[in-house]
ZAVORO-309331 format. One line per 4 residues: number of its first residue (from 1); their letters; for each residue z, y, x of C-alpha. Coordinates in Angstrom, 2 decimals, padded with zeros to 5 digits. Layout:
<bakols>
NUM) A) Z:Y:X | ...
</bakols>
This chain:
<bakols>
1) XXXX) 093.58:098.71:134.40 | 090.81:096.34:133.18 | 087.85:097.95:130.54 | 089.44:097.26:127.18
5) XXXX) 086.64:096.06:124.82 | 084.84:097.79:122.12 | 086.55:097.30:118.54 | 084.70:094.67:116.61
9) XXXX) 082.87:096.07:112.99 | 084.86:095.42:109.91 | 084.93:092.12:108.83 | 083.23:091.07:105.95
13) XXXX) 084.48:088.58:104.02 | 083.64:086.27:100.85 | 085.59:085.69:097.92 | 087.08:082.37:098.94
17) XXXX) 088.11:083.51:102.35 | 090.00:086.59:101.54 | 092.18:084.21:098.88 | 092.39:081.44:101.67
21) XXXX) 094.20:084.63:103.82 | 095.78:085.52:100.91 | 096.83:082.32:100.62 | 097.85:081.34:104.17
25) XXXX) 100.58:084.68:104.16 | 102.44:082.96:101.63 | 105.72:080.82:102.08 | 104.15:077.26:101.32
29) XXXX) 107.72:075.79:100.58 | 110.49:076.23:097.90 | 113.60:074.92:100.26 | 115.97:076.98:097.76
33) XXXX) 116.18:076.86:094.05 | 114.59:079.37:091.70 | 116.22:080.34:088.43 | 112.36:082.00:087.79
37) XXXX) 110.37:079.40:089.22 | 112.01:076.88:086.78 | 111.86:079.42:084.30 | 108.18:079.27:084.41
41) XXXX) 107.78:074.96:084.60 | 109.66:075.00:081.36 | 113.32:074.10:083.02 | 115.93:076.79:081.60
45) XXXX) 118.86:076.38:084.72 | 121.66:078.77:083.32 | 123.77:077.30:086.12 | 121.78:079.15:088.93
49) XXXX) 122.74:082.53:087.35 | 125.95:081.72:085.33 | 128.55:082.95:086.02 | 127.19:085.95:087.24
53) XXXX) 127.46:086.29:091.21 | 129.79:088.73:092.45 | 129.84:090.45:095.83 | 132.98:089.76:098.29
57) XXXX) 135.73:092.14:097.86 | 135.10:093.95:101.44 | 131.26:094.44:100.36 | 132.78:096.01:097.42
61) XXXX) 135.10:098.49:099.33 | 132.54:099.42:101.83 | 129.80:099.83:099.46 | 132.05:101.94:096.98
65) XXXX) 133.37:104.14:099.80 | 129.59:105.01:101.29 | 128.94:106.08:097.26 | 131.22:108.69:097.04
69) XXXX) 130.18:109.91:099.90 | 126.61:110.11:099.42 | 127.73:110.98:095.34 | 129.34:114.23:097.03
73) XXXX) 126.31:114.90:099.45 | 124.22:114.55:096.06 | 125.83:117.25:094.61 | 126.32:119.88:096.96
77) XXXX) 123.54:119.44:099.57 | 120.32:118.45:097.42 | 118.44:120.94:095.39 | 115.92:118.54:093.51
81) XXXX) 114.48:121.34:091.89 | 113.50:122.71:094.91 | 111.71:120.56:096.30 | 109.65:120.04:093.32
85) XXXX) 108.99:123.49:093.94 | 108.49:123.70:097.55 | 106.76:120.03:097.96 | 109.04:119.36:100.69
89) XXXX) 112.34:118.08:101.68 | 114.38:120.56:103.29 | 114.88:119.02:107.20 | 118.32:120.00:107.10
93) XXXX) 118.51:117.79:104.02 | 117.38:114.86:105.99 | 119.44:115.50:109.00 | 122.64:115.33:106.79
97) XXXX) 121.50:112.13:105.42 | 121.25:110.80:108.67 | 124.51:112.17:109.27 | 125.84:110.06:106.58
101) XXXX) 124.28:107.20:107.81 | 122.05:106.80:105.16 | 119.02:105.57:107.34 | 121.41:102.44:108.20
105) XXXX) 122.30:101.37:104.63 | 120.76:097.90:105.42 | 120.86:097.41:108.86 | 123.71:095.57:110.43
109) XXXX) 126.85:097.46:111.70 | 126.83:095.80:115.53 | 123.64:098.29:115.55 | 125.19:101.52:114.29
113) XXXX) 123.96:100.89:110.64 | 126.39:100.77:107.58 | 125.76:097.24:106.76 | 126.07:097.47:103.22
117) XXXX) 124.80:094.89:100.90 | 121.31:094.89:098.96 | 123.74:095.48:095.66 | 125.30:098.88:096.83
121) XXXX) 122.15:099.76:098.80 | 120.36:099.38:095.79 | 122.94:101.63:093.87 | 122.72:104.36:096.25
125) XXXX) 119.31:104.69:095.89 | 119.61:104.75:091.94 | 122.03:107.51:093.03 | 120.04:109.64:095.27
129) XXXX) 116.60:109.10:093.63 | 118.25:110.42:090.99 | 119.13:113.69:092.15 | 115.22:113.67:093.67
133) XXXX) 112.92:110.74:093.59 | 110.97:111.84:096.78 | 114.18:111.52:098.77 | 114.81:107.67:097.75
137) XXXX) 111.03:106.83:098.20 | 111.49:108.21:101.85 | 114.97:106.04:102.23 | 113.24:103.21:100.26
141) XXXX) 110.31:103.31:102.68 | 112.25:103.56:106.07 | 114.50:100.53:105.49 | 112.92:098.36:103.08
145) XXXX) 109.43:097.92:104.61 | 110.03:100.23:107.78 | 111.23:099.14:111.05 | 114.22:098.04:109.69
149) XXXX) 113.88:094.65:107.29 | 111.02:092.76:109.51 | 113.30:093.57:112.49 | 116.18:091.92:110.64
153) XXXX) 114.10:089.00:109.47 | 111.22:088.07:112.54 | 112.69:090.23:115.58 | 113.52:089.12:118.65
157) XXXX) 116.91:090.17:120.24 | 115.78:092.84:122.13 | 113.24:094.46:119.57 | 116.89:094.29:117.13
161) XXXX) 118.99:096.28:120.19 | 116.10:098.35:120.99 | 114.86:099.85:117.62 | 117.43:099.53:114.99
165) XXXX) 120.29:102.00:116.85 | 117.45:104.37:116.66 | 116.48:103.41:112.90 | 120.39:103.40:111.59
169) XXXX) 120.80:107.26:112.91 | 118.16:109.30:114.14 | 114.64:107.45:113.47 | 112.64:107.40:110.46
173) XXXX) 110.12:104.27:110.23 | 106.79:103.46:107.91 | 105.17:100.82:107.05 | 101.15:101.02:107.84
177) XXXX) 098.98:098.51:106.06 | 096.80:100.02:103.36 | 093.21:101.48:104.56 | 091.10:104.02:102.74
181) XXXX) 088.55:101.12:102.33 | 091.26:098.21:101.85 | 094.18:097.99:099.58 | 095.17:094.24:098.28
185) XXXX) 092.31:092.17:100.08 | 094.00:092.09:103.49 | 091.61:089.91:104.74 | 088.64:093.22:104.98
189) XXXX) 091.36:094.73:107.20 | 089.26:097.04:109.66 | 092.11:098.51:112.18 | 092.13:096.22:115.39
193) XXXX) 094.69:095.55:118.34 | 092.49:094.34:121.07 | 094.65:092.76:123.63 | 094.78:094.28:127.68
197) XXXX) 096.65:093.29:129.93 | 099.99:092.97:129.00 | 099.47:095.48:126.24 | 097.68:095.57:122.92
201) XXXX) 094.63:098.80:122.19 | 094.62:099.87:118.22 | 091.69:101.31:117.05 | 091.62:102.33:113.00
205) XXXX) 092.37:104.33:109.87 | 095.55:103.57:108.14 | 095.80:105.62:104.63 | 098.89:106.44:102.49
209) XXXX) 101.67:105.96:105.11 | 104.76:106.94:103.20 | 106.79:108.35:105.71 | 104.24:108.47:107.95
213) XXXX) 103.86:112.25:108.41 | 107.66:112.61:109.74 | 107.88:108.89:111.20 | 109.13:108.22:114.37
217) XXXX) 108.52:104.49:114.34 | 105.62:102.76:112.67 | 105.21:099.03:111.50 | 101.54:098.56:111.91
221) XXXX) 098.89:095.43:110.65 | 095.88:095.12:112.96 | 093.53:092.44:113.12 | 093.62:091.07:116.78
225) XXXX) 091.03:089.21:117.83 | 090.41:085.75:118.59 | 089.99:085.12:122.24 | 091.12:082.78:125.32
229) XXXX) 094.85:082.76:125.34 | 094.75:084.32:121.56 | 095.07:082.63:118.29 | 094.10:085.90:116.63
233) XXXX) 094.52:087.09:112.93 | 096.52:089.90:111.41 | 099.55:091.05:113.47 | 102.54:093.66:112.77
237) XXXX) 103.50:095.99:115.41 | 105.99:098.64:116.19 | 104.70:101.51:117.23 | 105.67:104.92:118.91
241) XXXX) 104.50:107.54:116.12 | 104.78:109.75:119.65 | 102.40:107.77:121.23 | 098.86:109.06:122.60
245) XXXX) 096.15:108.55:120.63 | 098.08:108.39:117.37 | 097.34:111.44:114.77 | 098.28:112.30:111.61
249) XXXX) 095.34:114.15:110.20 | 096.56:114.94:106.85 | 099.36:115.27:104.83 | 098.92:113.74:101.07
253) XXXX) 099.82:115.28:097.77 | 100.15:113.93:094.64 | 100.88:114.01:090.72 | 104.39:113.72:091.35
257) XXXX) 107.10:112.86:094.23 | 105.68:116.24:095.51 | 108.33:115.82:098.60 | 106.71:112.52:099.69
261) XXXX) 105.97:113.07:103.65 | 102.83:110.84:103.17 | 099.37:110.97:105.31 | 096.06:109.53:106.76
265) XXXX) 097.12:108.23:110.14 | 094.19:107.45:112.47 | 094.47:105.44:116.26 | 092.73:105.70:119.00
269) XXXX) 093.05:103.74:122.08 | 096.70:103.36:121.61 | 098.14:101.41:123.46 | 101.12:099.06:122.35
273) XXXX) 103.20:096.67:124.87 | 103.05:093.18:123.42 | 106.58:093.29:123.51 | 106.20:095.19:120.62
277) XXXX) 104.32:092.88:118.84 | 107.04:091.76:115.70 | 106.48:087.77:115.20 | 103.03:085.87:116.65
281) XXXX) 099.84:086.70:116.59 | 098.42:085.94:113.03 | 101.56:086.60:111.19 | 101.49:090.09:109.82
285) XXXX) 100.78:089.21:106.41 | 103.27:086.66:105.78 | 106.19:089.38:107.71 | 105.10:091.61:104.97
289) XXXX) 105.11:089.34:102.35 | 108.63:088.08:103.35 | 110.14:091.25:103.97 | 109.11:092.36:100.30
293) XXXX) 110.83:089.59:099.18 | 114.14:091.72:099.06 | 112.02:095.06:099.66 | 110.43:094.99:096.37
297) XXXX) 113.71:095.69:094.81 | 114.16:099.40:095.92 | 111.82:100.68:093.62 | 113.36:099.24:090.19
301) XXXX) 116.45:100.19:091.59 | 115.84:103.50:091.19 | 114.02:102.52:088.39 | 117.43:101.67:086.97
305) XXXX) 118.89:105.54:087.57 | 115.67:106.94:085.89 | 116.72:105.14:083.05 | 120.21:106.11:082.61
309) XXXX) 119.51:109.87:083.22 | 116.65:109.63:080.21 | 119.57:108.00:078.16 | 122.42:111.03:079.34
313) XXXX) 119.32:113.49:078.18 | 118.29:111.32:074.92 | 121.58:111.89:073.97 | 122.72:115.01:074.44
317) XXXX) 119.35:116.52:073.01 | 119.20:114.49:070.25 | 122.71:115.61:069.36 | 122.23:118.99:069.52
321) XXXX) 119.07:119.82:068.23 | 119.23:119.41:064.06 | 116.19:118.97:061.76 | 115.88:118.46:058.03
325) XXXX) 119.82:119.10:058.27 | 121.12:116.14:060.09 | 120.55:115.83:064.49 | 117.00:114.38:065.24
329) XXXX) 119.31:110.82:066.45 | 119.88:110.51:063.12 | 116.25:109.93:061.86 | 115.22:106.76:062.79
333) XXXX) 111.63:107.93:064.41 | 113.55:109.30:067.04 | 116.57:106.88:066.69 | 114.64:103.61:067.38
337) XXXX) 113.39:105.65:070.70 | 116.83:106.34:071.53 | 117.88:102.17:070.86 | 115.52:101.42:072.96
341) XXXX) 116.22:103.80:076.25 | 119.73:102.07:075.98 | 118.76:098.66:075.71 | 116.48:098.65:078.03
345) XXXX) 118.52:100.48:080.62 | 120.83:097.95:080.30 | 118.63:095.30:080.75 | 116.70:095.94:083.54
349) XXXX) 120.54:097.18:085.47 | 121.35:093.27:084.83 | 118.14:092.38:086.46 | 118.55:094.27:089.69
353) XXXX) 122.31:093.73:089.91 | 121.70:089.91:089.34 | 118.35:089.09:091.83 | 120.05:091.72:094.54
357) XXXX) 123.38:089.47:094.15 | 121.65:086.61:093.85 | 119.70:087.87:097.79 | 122.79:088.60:099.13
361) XXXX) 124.55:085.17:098.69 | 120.98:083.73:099.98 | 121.55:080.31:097.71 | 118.15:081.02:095.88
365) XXXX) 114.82:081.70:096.64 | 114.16:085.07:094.86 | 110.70:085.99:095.48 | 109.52:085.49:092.03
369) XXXX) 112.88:087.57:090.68 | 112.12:090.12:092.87 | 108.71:090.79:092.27 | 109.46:090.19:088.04
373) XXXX) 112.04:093.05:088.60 | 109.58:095.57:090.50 | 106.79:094.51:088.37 | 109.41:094.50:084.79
377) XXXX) 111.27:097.53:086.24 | 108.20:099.91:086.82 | 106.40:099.43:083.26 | 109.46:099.83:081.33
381) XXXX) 110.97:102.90:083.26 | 107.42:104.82:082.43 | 107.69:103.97:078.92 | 111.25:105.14:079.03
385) XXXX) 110.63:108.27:080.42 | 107.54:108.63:078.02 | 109.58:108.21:075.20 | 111.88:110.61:076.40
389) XXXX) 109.49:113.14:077.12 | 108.73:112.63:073.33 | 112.23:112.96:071.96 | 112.03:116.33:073.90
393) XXXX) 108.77:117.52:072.05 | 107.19:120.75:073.40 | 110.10:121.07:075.77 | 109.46:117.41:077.14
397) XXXX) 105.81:118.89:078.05 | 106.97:121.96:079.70 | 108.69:122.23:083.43 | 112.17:122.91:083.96
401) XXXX) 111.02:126.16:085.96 | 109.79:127.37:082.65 | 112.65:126.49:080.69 | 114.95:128.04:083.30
405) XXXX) 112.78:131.61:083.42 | 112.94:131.44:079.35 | 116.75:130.76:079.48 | 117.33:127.02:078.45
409) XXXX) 118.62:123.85:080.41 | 116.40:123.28:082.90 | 115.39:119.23:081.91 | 112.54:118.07:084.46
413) XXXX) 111.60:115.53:082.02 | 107.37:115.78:082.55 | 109.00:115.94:086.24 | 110.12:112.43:085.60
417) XXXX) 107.21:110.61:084.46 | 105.05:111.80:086.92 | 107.34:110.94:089.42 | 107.75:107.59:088.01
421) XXXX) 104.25:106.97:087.73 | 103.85:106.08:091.06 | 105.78:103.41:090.68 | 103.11:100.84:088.94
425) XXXX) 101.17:101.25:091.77 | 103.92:101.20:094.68 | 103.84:097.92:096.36 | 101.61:096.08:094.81
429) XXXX) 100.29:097.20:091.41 | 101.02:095.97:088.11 | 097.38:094.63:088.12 | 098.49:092.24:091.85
433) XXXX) 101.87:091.66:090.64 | 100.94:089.79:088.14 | 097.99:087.69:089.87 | 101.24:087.11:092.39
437) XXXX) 104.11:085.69:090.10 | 101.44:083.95:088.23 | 099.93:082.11:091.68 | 103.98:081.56:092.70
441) XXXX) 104.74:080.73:088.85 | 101.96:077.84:088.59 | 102.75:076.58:092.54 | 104.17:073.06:091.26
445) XXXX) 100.88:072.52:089.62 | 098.46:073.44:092.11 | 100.70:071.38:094.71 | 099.82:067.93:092.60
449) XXXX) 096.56:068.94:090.90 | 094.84:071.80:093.19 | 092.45:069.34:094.77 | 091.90:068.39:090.96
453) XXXX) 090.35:071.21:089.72 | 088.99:072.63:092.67 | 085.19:072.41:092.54 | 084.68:072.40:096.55
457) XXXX) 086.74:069.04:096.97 | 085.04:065.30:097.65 | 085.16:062.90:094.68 | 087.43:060.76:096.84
461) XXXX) 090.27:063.91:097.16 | 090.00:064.53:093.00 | 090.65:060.85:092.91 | 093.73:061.19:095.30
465) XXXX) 095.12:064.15:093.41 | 094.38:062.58:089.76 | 096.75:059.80:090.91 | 099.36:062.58:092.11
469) XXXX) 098.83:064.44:089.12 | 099.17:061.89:086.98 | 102.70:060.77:088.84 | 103.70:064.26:087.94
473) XXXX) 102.55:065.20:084.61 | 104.31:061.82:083.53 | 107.54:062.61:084.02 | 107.07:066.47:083.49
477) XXXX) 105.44:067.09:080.09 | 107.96:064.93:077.83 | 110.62:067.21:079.09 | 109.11:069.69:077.36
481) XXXX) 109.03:068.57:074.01 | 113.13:069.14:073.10 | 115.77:070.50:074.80 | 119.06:072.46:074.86
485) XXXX) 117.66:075.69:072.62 | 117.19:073.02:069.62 | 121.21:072.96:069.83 | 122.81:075.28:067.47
489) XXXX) 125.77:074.95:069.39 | 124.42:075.33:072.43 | 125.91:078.57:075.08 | 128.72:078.67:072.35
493) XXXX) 130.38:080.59:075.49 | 128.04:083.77:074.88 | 129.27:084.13:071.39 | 132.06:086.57:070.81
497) XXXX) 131.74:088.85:067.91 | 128.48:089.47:068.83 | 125.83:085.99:069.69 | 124.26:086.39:072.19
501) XXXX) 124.00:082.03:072.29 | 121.04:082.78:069.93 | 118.75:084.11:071.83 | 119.84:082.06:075.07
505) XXXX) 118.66:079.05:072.93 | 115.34:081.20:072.16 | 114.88:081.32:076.03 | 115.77:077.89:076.31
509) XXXX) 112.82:077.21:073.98 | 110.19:079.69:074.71 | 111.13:078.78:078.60 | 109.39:075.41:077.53
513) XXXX) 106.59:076.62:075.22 | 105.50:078.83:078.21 | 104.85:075.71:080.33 | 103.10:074.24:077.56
517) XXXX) 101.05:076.98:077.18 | 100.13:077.15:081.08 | 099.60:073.34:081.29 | 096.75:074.12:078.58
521) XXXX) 095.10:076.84:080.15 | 095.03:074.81:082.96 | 093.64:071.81:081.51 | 091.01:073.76:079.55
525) XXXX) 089.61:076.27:082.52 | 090.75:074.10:085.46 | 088.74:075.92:088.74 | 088.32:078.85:086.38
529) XXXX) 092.01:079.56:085.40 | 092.46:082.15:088.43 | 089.51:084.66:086.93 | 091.29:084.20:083.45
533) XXXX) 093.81:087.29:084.59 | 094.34:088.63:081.50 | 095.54:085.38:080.37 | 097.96:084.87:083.92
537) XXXX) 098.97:089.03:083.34 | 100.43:087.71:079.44 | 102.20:084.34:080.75 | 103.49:087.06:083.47
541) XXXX) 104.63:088.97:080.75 | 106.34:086.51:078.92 | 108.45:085.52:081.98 | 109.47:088.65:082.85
545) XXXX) 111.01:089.71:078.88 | 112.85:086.13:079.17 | 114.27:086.60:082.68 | 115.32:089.84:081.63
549) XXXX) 117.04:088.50:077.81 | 118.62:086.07:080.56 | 120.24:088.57:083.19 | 121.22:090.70:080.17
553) XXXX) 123.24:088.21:078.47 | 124.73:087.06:081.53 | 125.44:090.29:082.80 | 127.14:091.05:078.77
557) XXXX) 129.49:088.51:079.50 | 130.01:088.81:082.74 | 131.39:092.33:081.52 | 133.53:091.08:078.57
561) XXXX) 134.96:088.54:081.27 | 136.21:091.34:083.31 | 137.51:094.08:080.30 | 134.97:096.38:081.27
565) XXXX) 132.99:098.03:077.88 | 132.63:094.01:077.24 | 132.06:094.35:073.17 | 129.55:097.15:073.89
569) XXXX) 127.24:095.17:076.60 | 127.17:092.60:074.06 | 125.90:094.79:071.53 | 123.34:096.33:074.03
573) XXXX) 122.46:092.73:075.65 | 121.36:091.97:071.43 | 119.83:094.94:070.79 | 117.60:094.29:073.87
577) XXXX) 116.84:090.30:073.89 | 116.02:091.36:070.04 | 113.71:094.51:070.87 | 112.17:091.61:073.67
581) XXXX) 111.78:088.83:071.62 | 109.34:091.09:069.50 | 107.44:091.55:072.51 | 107.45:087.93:073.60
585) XXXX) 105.84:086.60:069.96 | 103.30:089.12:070.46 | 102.39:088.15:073.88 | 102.30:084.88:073.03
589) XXXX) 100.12:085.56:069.72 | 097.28:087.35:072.11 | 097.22:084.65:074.62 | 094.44:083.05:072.43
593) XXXX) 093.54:085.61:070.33 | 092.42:088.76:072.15 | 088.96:090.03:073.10 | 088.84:088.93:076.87
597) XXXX) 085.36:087.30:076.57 | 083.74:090.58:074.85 | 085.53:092.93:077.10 | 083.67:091.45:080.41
601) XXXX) 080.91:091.71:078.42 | 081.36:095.41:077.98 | 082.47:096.06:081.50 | 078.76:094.21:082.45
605) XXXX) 077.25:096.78:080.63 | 079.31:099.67:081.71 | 078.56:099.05:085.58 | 074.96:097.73:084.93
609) XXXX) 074.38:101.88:082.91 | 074.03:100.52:079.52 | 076.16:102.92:078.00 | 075.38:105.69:080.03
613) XXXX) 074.27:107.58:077.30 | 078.07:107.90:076.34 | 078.99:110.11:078.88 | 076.68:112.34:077.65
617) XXXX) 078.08:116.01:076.84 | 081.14:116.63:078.99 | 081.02:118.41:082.85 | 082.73:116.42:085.68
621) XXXX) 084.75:118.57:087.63 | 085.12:116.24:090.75 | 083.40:117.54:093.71 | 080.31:115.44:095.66
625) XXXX) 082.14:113.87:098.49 | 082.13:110.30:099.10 | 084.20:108.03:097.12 | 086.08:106.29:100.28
629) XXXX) 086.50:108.65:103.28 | 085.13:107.59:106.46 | 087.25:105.58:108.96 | 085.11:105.05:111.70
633) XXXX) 086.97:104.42:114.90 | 086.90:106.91:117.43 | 089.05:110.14:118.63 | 090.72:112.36:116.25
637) XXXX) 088.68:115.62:115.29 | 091.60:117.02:112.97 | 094.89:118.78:113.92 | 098.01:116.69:114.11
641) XXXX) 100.31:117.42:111.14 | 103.03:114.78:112.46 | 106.58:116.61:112.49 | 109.20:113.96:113.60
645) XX) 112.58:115.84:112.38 | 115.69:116.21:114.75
</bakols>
């Protein structure tokens, strides 16, 4: 066996390179249309998402079946309360699941797996988060960014018949990318695969590995080097969790999902076979990317079931306990809470149904929906919850343990937000969300005008793009002046009883203003428009609330079409798109009137010790250890707290 060599030091890395990785991970083309992506240029297509796709009838029966099952399992075999208590899932708990079959929702049935659709695997983790959150992060975690999805999507035959029997019914997978010194800027990546032979050697620190303490599989970025025979670059393994070398030296715990089984993993000298290696050398970040395309959509899934159980509780509270004579639904303080639970529940259900429909039938490119529904889907299930915990008063602050021991219902509402909380941070945080959608959402221009704008580019390539960019902006900006939304007959179909045709139209028109507004920014910052976040965070905004006034309406009548509760979605669908378009009008009001420029100023003076002085008069309870733990390479020191479950 030859001398492997010695792991090189962590890279370091300017601004502009980590953005050109960053940049290289992403899918460069748009081969399928996107309702969102047109959304964003100003181009309202109805037709991609009307009428509402529906799943075949077999998906339907199979997906329906698996509920009730896992409905029933729910019921009888999960105690959410104690694992709150406890701050662990019982193992016999997860050995039923994988009884069930739940660990092969998604994966194919010619591998053991249940094959069910992203629709119904979405709506059994609404299900079973709901009965406890920590056991749909683990699910969430082993098949949407486990083993399972870049199998599906970049494996080769034998990788798909070797690991996914395993991963449908006795394995549970993680995903490994995050380091304790490297979170969204891939490109500082530390942990290496140094190739030997016909093997690969990882050396590194991987931190928050959901799963990871009970994992038996692991997904894995390293950085292999570049080297004869090597192109190099970020790759994605799959990796024993068994294997030597590999350690879980601690076991995380947090403000909420106290059952999460997540933990510092460290590697040393483990060795991988290449044929392990998922994909080529150098492609890691853009099989991650990809397989959050769909993967993203787990978490507002269960997003979704947070926000009908805050609605069963807003309700049933609010009609029982009386103040000032009359139940506290009645006054409006509490009532407008209460509107908007419901609205908003049934909102962001149309925008999950519709993008994991709309990934199923694989006619659009959804990686803009998908990531508008985790980033939409998060924000507004924490202020959901908040407002429940609210409605509840002093009993939304206490635990359900208390109430229990003082003999009322047992309502984990504080549970509930802290669980949720997570959930902004989860795959990409609100903060990287929106720098994504807004880099996919302004695509078309950079495409024509990048070279334009970009300060590092010859006189002769500005020239060259000008010309493109003039080309473009020529036939695009005129069609932004009038369109279907200045039609007051326009989506006459949405109008029964209730209009919802109005606020299509609004869409319609604000769809265009929002281009506008982004052709400006551009124009007027050019090279600069990529530091102006706050700015890209609000046209973010502004995209989401109108994607989801879209998907509700749709879904309304979608509803009506089919008998089902048809003249109450409609009154939900306006009660939201009206609640939204107060939002939007605001969003758009601070887009050039907000304090931006004076709050970098502050945050200057902040880090620089200028205000030091306010700090003054308080004790700081942290302790003196290091703000990033160490993650030198090298052998384990700490005890192994893996427990693979069988």
């Amino acid at each position: 066996m030859s001398a492997v060599p010695e792991s090189p030091a962590r890279p370091t890395v300017t601004e502009r390179e980590a953005r050109e990785v960053a940049e290289a991970a992403r899918e460069q083309d748009w081969r399928k249309p996107s309702f969102a992506k047109e959304l964003f240029l100003g181009r309202f297509r109805l037709d991609l998402i009307h009428p509402h796709p529906l799943p075949a009838d077999d998906d339907v029966q199979r997906g329906e079946e698996f509920l009730a099952k896992l409905r029933d399992f729910c019921e009888t075999k999960i105690d959410g309360a104690t694992i709150e208590r406890d701050a662990r899932i019982p193992d016999e708990v997860i050995t039923g699941l994988k009884e069930l079959g739940a660990l092969g929702m998604k994966i194919d049935t010619k591998y053991g797996g249940l094959g069910l659709t992203q629709v119904y695997y979405n709506k059994a983790l609404a299900l079973v988060g709901s009965a406890s959150p920590a056991i749909g992060a683990l699910l969430s975690a082993h098949q949407s960014i486990g083993v399972p999805q870049p199998l599906k999507i970049f494996g080769t035959r034998e990788q798909k018949e070797t690991f996914l029997p395993r991963c449908a019914r006795t394995d549970i997978s993680a995903f490994l990318l995050t380091e304790p010194d490297v979170g969204s800027d891939p490109a500082r990546l530390a942990t290496t695969a140094v190739p030997d032979g016909d093997d690969y050697v990882l050396d590194g620190v991987k931190l928050w590995t959901t799963n990871g303490v009970v994992a038996d599989l692991l997904v894995v970025m390293a950085r292999v080097p570049r080297s004869a025979g090597h192109r190099g670059g970020i790759t994605a393994f799959v990796v024993e969790a068994s294997s030597e070398g590999v350690t879980v030296e601690n076991r995380n715990a947090f403000m909420g999902l106290r059952g999460l089984e997540n933990g510092v993993t460290r590697f040393h000298r483990v060795r991988v076979p290449a044929s392990q290696r998922i994909g080529e050398e150098g492609q890691g970040l853009k099989i991650a990317l990809t397989t959050l395309n769909t993967g993203r959509l787990s978490l507002p899934a269960m997003c979704v079931g947070s926000g009908k159980w805050c609605l069963k509780i807003a309700r049933e509270w609010s009609a029982a306990r009386e103040q000032w004579g009359k139940p506290v639904a009645l006054h409006e303080a509490v009532g407008s809470k209460i509107a908007f639970i419901a609205a908003t529940t049934f909102a962001l259900e149309a925008v999950v149904d519709l993008s994991s429909q709309m990934a199923d039938e694989d006619r659009n490119d959804i990686r803009i929906e998908a990531a508008l529904a985790k980033l939409y889907g998060s924000e507004m299930a924490c202020l959901m919850a908040d407002e429940l915990v609210q409605i509840r008063g002093g009993r939304g602050f206490e635990t359900a343990e208390s109430l229990r021991a003082r003999g009322e219902r047992a309502v984990p509402a504080e549970q509930m937000l802290r669980d949720l909380r997570i959930n902004r941070i989860f795959e990409g945080s609100t903060e990287i969300m929106h720098l994504l959608i807004a880099r996919e959402a302004v695509d078309a221009h950079l495409s024509v005008a990048g070279d334009l704008i970009d300060p590092e580019k010859s006189l002769g390539d500005k020239a060259k793009a000008g010309a493109g960019a003039g080309l473009f902006y020529a036939k695009w900006l005129p069609r932004l002046v009038a369109g279907p939304g200045q039609l007051p007959t326009a989506y006459g179909e949405f109008k029964h009883g209730v209009d919802l045709s109005a606020h299509l139209r609004y869409v319609e028109r604000t769809s265009r203003k929002l281009a506008r507004s982004t052709f400006y920014a551009m124009s007027r910052w050019q090279g600069k428009m990529e530091t102006k976040q706050g700015f890209l965070g609000r046209i973010v905004d502004i995209g989401a609330e109108l994607f989801a006034m879209s998907a509700a309406c749709v879904r309304a009548e979608l509803l009506r079409g089919r008998g089902e509760n048809g003249r109450e979605a409609y009154q939900l669908a306006d009660a939201f798109c009206r609640q939204s378009r107060i939002r939007v009008e605001e969003l758009f009001g601070r887009l050039w009137s907000n304090t931006d420029d004076l709050d970098r100023k502050v945050v200057k003076g902040v880090l620089s010790g200028t205000y030091a002085w306010l700090e003054q008069g308080v004790i700081d309870p942290s302790d003196d250890g290091p703000w990033i733990a160490d993650a030198t390479p090298g052998p384990s020191e700490r005890e192994n707290v893996h427990r693979p479950i069988r």
